[in-house]
KENU-991502 format. One record per residue (C-alpha): residue in one letter; x, y, z; residue number from 1; chain. Coordinates in nm, 2 decimals. Layout:
N
@r A&east X&north Y&up Z&k NUM&c A;
...
This chain:
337
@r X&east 6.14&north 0.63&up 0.48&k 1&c A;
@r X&east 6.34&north 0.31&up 0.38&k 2&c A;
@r X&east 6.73&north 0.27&up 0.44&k 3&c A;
@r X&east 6.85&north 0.64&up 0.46&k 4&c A;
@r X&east 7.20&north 0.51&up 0.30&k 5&c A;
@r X&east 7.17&north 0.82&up 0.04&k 6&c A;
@r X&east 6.93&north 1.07&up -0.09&k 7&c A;
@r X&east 7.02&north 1.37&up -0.29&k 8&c A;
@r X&east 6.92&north 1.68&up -0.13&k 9&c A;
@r X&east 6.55&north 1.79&up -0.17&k 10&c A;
@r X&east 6.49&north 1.50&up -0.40&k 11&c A;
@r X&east 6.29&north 1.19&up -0.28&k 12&c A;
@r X&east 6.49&north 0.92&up -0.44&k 13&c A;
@r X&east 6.87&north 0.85&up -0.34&k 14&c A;
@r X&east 7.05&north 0.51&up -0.33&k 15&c A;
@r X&east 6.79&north 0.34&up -0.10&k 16&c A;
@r X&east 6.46&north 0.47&up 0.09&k 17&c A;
@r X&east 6.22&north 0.64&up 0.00&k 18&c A;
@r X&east 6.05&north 0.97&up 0.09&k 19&c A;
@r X&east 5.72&north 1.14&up 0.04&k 20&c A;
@r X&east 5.78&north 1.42&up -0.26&k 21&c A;
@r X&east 5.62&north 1.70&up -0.05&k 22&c A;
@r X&east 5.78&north 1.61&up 0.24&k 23&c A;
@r X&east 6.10&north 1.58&up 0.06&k 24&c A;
@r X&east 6.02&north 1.90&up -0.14&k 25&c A;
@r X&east 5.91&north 2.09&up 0.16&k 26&c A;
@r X&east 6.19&north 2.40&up 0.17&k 27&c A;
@r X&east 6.17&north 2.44&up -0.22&k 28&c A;
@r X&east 5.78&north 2.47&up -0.12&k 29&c A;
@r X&east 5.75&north 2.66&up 0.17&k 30&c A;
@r X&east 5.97&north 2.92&up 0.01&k 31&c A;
@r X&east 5.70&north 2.93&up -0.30&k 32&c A;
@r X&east 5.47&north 2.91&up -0.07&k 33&c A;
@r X&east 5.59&north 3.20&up 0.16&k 34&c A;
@r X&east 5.69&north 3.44&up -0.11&k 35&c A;
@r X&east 5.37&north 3.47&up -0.21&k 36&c A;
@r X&east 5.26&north 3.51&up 0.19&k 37&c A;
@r X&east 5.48&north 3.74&up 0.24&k 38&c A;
@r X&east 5.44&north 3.95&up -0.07&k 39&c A;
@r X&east 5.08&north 3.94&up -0.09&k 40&c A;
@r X&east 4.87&north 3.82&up 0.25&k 41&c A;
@r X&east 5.08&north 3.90&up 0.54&k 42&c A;
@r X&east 5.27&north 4.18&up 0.71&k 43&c A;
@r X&east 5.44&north 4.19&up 1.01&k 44&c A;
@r X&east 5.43&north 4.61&up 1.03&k 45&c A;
@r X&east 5.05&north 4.57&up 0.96&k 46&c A;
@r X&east 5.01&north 4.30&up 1.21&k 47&c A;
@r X&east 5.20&north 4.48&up 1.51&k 48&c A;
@r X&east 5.03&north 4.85&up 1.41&k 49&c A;
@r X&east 4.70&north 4.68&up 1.56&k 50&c A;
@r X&east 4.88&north 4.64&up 1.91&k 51&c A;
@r X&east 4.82&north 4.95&up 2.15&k 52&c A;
@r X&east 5.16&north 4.94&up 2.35&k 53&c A;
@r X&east 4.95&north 5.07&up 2.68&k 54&c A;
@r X&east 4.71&north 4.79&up 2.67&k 55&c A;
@r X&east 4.99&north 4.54&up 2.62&k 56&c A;
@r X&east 5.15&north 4.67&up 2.93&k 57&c A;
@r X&east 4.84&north 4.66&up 3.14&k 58&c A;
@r X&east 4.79&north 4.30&up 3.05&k 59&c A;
@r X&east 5.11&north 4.24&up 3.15&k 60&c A;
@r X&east 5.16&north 4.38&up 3.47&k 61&c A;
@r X&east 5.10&north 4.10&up 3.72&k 62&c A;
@r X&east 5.37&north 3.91&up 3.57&k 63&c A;
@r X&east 5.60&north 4.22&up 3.55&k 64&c A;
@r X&east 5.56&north 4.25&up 3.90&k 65&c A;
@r X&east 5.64&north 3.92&up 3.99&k 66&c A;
@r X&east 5.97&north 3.99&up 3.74&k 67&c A;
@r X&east 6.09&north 4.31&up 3.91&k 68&c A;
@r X&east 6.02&north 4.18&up 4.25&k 69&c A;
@r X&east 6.30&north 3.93&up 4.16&k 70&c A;
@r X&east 6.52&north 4.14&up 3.96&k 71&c A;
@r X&east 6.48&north 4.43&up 4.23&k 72&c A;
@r X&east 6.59&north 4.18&up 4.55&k 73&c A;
@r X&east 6.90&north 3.94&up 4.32&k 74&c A;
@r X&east 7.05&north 4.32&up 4.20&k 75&c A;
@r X&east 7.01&north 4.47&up 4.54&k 76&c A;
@r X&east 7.14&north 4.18&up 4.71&k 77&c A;
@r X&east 7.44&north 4.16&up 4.50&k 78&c A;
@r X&east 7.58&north 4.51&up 4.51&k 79&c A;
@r X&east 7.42&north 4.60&up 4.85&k 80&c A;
@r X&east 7.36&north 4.31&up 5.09&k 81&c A;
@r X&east 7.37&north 4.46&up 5.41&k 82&c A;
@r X&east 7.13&north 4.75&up 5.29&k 83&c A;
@r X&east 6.86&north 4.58&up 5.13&k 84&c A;
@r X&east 6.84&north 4.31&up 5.43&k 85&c A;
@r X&east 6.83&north 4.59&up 5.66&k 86&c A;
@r X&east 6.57&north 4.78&up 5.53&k 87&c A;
@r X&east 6.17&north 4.67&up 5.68&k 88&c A;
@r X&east 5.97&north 4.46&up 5.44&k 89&c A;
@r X&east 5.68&north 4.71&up 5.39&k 90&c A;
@r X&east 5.98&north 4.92&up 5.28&k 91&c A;
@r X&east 6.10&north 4.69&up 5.03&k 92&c A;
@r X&east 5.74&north 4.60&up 4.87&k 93&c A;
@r X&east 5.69&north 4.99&up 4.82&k 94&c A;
@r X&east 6.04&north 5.00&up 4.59&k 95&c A;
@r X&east 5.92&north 4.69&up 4.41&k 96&c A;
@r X&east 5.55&north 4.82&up 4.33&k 97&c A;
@r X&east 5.64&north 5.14&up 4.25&k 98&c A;
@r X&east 5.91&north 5.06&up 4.03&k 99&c A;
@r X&east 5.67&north 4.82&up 3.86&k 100&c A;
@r X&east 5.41&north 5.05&up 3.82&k 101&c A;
@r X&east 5.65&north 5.31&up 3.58&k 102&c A;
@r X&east 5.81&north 4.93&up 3.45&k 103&c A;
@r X&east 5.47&north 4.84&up 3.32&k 104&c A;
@r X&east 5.31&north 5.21&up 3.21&k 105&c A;
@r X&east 5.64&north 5.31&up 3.06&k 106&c A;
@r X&east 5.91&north 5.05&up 3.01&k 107&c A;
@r X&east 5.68&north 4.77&up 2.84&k 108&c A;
@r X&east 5.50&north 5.04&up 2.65&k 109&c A;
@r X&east 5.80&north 5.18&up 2.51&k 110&c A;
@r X&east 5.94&north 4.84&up 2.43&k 111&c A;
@r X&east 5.65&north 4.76&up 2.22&k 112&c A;
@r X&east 5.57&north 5.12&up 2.08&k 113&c A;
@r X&east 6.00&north 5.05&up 1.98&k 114&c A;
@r X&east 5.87&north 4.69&up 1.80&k 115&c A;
@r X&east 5.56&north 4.86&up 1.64&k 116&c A;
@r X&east 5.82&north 5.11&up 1.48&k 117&c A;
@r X&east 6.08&north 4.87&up 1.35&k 118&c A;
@r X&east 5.88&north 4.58&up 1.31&k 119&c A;
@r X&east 6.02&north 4.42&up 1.04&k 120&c A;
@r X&east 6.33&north 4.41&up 1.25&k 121&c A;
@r X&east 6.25&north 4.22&up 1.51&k 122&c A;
@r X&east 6.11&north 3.90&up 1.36&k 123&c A;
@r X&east 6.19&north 3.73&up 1.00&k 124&c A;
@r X&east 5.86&north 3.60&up 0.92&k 125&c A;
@r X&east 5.98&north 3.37&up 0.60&k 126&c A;
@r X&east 6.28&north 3.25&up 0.84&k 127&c A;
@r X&east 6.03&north 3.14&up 1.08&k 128&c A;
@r X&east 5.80&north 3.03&up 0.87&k 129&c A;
@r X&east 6.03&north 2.77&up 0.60&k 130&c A;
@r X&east 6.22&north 2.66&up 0.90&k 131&c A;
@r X&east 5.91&north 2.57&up 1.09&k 132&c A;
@r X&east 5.83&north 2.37&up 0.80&k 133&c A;
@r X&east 6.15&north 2.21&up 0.68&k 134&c A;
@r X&east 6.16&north 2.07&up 1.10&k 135&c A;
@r X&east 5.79&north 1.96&up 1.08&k 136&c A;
@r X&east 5.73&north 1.84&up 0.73&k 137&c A;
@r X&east 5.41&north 1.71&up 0.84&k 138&c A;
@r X&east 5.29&north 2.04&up 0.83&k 139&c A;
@r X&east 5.32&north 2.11&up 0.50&k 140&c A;
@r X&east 5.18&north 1.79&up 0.41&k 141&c A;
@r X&east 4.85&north 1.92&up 0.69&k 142&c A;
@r X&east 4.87&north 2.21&up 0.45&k 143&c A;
@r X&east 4.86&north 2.06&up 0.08&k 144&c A;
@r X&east 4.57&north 1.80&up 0.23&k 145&c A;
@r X&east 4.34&north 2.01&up 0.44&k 146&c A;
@r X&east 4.36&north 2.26&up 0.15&k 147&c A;
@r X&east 4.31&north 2.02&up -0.14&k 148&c A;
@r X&east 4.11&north 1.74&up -0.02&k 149&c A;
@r X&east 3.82&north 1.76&up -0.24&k 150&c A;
@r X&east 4.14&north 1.81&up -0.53&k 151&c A;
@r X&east 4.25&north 1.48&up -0.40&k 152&c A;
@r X&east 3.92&north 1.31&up -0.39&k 153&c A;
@r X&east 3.89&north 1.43&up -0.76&k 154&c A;
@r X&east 4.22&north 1.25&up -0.87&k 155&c A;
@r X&east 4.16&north 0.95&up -0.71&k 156&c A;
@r X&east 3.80&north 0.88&up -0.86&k 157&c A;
@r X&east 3.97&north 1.04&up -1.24&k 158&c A;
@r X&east 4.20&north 0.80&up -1.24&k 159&c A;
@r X&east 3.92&north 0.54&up -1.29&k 160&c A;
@r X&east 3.73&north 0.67&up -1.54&k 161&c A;
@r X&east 3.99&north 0.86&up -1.78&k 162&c A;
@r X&east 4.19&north 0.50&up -1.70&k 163&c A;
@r X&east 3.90&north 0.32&up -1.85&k 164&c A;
@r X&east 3.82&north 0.59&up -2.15&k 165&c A;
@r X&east 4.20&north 0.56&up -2.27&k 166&c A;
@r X&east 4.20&north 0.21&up -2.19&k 167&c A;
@r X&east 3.94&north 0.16&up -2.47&k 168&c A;
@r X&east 4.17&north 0.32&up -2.71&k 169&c A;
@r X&east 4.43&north 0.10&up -2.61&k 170&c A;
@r X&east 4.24&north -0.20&up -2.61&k 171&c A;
@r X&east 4.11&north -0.11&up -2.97&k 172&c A;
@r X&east 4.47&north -0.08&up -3.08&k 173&c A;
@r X&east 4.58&north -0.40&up -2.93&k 174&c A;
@r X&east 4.29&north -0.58&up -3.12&k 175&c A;
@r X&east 4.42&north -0.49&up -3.47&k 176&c A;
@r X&east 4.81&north -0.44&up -3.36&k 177&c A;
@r X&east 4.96&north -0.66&up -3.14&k 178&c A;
@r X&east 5.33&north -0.56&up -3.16&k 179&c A;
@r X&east 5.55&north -0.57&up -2.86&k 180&c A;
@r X&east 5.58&north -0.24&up -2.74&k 181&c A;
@r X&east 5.23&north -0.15&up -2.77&k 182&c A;
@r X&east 5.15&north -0.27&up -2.40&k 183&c A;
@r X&east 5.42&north -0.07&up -2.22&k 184&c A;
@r X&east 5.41&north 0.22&up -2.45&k 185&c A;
@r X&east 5.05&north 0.26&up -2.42&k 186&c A;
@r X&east 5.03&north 0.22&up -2.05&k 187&c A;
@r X&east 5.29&north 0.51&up -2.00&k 188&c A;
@r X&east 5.07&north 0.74&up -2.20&k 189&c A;
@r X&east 4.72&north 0.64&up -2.02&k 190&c A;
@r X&east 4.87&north 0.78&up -1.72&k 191&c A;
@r X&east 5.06&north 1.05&up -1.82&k 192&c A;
@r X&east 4.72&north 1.16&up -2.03&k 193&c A;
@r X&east 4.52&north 1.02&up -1.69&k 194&c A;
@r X&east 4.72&north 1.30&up -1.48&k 195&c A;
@r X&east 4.80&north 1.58&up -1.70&k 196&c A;
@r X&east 4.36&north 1.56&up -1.81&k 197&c A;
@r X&east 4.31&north 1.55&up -1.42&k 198&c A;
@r X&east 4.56&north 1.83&up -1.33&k 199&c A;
@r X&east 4.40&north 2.05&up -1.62&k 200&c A;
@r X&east 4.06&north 2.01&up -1.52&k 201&c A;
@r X&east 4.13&north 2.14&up -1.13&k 202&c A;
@r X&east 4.39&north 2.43&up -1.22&k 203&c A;
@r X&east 4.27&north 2.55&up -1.58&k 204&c A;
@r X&east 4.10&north 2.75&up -1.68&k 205&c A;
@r X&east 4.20&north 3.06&up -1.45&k 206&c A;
@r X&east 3.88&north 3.29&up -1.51&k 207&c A;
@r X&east 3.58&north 3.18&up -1.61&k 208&c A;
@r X&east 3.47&north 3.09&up -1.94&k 209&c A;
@r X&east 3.11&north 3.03&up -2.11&k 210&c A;
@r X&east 3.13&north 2.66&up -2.28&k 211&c A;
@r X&east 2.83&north 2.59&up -2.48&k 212&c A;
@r X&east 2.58&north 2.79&up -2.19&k 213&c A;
@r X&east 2.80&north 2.63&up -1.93&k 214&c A;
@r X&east 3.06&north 2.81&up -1.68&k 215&c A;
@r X&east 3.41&north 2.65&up -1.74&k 216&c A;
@r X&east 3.69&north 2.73&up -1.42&k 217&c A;
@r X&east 3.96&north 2.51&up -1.28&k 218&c A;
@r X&east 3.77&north 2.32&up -0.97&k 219&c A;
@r X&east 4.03&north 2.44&up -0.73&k 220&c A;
@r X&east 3.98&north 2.81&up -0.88&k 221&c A;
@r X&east 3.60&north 2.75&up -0.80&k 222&c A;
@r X&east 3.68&north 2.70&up -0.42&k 223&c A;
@r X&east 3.89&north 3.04&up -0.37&k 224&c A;
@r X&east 3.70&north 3.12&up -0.09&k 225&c A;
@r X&east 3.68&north 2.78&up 0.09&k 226&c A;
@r X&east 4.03&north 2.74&up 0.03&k 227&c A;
@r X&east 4.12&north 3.08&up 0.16&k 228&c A;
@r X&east 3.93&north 2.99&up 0.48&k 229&c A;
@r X&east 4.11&north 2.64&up 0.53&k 230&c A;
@r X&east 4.43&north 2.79&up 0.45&k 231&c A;
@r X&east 4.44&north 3.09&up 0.69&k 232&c A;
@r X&east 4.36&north 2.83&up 0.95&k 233&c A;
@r X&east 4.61&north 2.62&up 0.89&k 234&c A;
@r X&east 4.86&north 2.83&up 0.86&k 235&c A;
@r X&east 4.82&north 3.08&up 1.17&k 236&c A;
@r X&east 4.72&north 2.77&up 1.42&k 237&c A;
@r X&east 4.98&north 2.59&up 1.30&k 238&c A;
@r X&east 5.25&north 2.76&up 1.19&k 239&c A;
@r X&east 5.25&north 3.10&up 1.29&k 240&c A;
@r X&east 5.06&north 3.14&up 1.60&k 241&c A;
@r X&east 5.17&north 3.41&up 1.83&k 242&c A;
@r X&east 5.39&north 3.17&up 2.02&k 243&c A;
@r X&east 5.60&north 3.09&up 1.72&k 244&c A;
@r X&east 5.60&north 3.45&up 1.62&k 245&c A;
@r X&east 5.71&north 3.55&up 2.00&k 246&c A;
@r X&east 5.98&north 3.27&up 2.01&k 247&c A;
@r X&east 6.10&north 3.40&up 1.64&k 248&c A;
@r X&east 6.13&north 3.73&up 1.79&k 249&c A;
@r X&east 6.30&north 3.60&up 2.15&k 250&c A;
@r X&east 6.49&north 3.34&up 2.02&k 251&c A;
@r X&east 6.52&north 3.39&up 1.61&k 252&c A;
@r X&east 6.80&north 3.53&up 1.36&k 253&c A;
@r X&east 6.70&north 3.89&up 1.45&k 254&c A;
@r X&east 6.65&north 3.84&up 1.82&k 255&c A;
@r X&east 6.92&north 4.08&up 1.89&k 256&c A;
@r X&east 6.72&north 4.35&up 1.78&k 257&c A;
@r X&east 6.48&north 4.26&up 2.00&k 258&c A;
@r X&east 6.70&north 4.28&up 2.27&k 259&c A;
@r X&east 6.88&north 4.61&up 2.20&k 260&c A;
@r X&east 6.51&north 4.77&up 2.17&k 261&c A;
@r X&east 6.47&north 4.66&up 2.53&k 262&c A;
@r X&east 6.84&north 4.69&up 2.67&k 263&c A;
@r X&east 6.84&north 5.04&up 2.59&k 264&c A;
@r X&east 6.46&north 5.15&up 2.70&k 265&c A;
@r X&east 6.59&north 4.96&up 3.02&k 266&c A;
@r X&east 6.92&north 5.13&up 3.06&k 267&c A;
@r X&east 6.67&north 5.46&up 3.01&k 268&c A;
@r X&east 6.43&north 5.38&up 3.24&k 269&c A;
@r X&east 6.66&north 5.29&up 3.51&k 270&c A;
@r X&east 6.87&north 5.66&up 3.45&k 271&c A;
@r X&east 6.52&north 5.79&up 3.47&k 272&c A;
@r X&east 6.34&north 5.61&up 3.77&k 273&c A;
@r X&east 6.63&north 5.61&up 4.03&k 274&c A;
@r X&east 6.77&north 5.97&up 3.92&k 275&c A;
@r X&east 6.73&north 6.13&up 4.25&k 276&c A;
@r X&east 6.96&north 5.85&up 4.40&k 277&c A;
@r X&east 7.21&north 5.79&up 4.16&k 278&c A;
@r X&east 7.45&north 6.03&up 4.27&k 279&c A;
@r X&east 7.48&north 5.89&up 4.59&k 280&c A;
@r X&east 7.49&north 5.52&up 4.43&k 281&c A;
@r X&east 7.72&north 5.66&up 4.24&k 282&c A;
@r X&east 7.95&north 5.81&up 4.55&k 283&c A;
@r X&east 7.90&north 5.47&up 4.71&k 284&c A;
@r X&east 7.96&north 5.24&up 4.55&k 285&c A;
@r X&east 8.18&north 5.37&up 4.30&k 286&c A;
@r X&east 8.05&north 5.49&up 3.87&k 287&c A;
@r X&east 8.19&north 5.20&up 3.74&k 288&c A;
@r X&east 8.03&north 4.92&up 3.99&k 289&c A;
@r X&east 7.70&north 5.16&up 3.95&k 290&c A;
@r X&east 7.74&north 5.08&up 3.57&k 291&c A;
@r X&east 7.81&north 4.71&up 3.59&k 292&c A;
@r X&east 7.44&north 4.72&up 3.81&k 293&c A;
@r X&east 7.25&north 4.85&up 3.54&k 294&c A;
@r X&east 7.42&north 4.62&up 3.30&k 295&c A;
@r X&east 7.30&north 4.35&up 3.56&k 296&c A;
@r X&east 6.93&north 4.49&up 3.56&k 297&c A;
@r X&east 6.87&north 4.48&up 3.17&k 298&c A;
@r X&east 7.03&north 4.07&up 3.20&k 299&c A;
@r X&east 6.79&north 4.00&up 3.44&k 300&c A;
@r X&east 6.53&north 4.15&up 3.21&k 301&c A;
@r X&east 6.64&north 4.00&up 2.93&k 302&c A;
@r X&east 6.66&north 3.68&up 3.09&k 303&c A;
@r X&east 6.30&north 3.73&up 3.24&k 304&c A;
@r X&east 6.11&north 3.83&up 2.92&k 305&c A;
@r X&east 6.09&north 3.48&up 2.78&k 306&c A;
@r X&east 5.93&north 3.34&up 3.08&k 307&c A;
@r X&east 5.63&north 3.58&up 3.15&k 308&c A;
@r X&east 5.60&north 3.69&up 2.80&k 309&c A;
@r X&east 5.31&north 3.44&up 2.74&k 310&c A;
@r X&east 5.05&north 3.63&up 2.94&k 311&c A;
@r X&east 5.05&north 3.88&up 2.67&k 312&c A;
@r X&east 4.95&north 3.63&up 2.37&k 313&c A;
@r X&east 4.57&north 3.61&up 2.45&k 314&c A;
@r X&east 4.57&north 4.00&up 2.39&k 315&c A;
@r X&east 4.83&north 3.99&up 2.13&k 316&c A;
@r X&east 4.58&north 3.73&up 1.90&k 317&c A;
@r X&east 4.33&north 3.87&up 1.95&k 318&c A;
@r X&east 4.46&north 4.23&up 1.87&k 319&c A;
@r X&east 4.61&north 4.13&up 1.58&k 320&c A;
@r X&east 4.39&north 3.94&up 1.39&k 321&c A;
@r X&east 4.60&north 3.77&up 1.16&k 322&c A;
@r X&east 4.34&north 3.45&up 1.06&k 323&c A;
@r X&east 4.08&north 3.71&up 0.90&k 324&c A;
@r X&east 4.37&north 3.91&up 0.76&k 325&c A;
@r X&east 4.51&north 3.65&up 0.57&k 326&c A;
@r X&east 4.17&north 3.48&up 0.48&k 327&c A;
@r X&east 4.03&north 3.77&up 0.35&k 328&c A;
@r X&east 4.34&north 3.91&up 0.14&k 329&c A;
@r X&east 4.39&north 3.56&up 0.00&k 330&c A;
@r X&east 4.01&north 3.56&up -0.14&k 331&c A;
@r X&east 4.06&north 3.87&up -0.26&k 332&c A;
@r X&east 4.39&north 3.73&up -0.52&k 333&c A;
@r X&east 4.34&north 3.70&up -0.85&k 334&c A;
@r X&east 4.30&north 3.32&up -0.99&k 335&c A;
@r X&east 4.68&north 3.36&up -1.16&k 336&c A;
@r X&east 4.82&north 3.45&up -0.80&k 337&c A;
């Protein structure tokens, strides 16, 4: 990096230090990048319409009993002490399960049928993704070398051989015409022509073209399908795996939709579940301390989700499919996209 004195924004110069252009470059990229992504390969409604919200719940029910067991005891301990402790444990174990059981077969499954429908709402897929890489940079450099090795390998071993075709022109000039600004001139156009030869020859042309009985297309055109492959990888192990999509949709700019989808199919389910006794919770303990409960139960929910949600990501990858997805749509662009 150098002396990071001063360095213009997205630029890899500044007053002193240095910085890798890609890595330097890496918003302005990942928003190219994810346009495209987002336009053409991926989408979220797509991705969630593969989950079934029943199966998620029944993959999460061990945890979500394990949650409500807790939530259930802290709630009834802190607007009905000497109740709960008074009641027999067998008792208190039959509240918890069967709470769970509607919890996981109707709460969680209405939570995610909720996501399903407003998908696009819950989680901001270019957010998460140009963040992820403007805080890891090394990812998008994982990206434009995994992706473009061979491109690389191809540049590299050019810059020999074009150096040493335009160096004969140079060398031919510098026999007959020795002036002073042949040397430095010269050298600045073998490797601009060394590059711009080199970049032409892997992006150009776009379709196929017959050349004296010979197919002519850009060498990283040629590779659409490998590249497709190496680039879905990369980019759902590394930058949206369903970890990063759950923690964008727990934690990211729209996480309070995510949170007012469950708030209000847990204020529901509550109103629904413990109807019988509500009345005389009501009577009890008074309408407004009966609300402020509630209000305690979706907290605890709330607070709870992040910290079980991870049993779900197994099914939730596999469901969704998102490598093939992407890896298939992406072979399926034209060579201009």
């Amino acid at each position: 990096m150098g002396i990071d004195v001063y360095r213009i924004k997205d630029e890899p110069y500044g007053l002193f230090g240095w910085q890798g252009i890609i890595p330097a470059k890496a918003r302005k990229m990942a928003n190219t990048c994810f346009e495209l992504f987002t336009t053409k390969l991926f989408s979220v409604k797509e991705a969630f319409s593969r989950l079934d919200p029943v199966r998620f719940s029944e993959v999460m029910e061990d945890s979500t009993l394990l949650m409500m067991d807790e939530v259930i005891n802290d709630v009834a301990m802190k607007y009905m002490p000497k109740v709960w402790q008074s009641l027999p444990q067998e008792v208190k174990n039959d509240i918890v399960v069967s709470t769970n059981l509607e919890v996981t077969h109707t709460l969680m499954a209405k939570v995610m049928q909720d996501m399903k429908d407003h998908a696009d709402e819950v989680v901001d897929i270019k957010f998460l993704t140009v963040e992820t890489c403007v805080a890891h940079k090394d990812l998008v450099v994982k990206i434009f070398q995994e992706t473009g090795d061979t491109e690389f390998i191809f540049i590299r071993r050019s810059g020999f051989y074009f150096g040493f075709l335009f160096g004969i022109f140079q060398m031919t000039l510098w026999f007959f015409y020795q002036g002073s600004w042949v040397l430095p001139v010269a050298g600045f156009l073998v490797g601009w022509l060394t590059n711009w030869v080199a970049l032409k020859i892997i992006f150009r042309p776009l379709d196929k073209r017959e050349f004296l009985g010979c197919a002519m297309q850009g060498l990283f055109i040629q590779r659409q399908q490998e590249v497709s492959e190496t680039f879905a990888r990369v980019i759902m192990t590394e930058i949206l795996n369903v970890k990063a999509i759950w923690d964008g949709i727990l934690f990211g700019p729209l996480s309070y939709n995510f949170y007012a989808i469950l708030r209000a199919n847990t204020l529901v389910f509550i109103d629904t579940q413990f109807a019988d006794i509500a009345p005389l919770a009501v009577a009890a303990m008074g309408a407004k301390k009966f609300a402020q409960m509630k209000e305690d139960v979706v907290k605890e929910v709330a607070h709870a989700m992040p910290l079980i949600i991870s049993n779900s990501y197994e099914y939730t990858e596999k469901a969704m499919d998102m490598e093939a997805t992407v890896r298939q749509k992406m072979q399926e662009l034209t060579p201009a996209e």
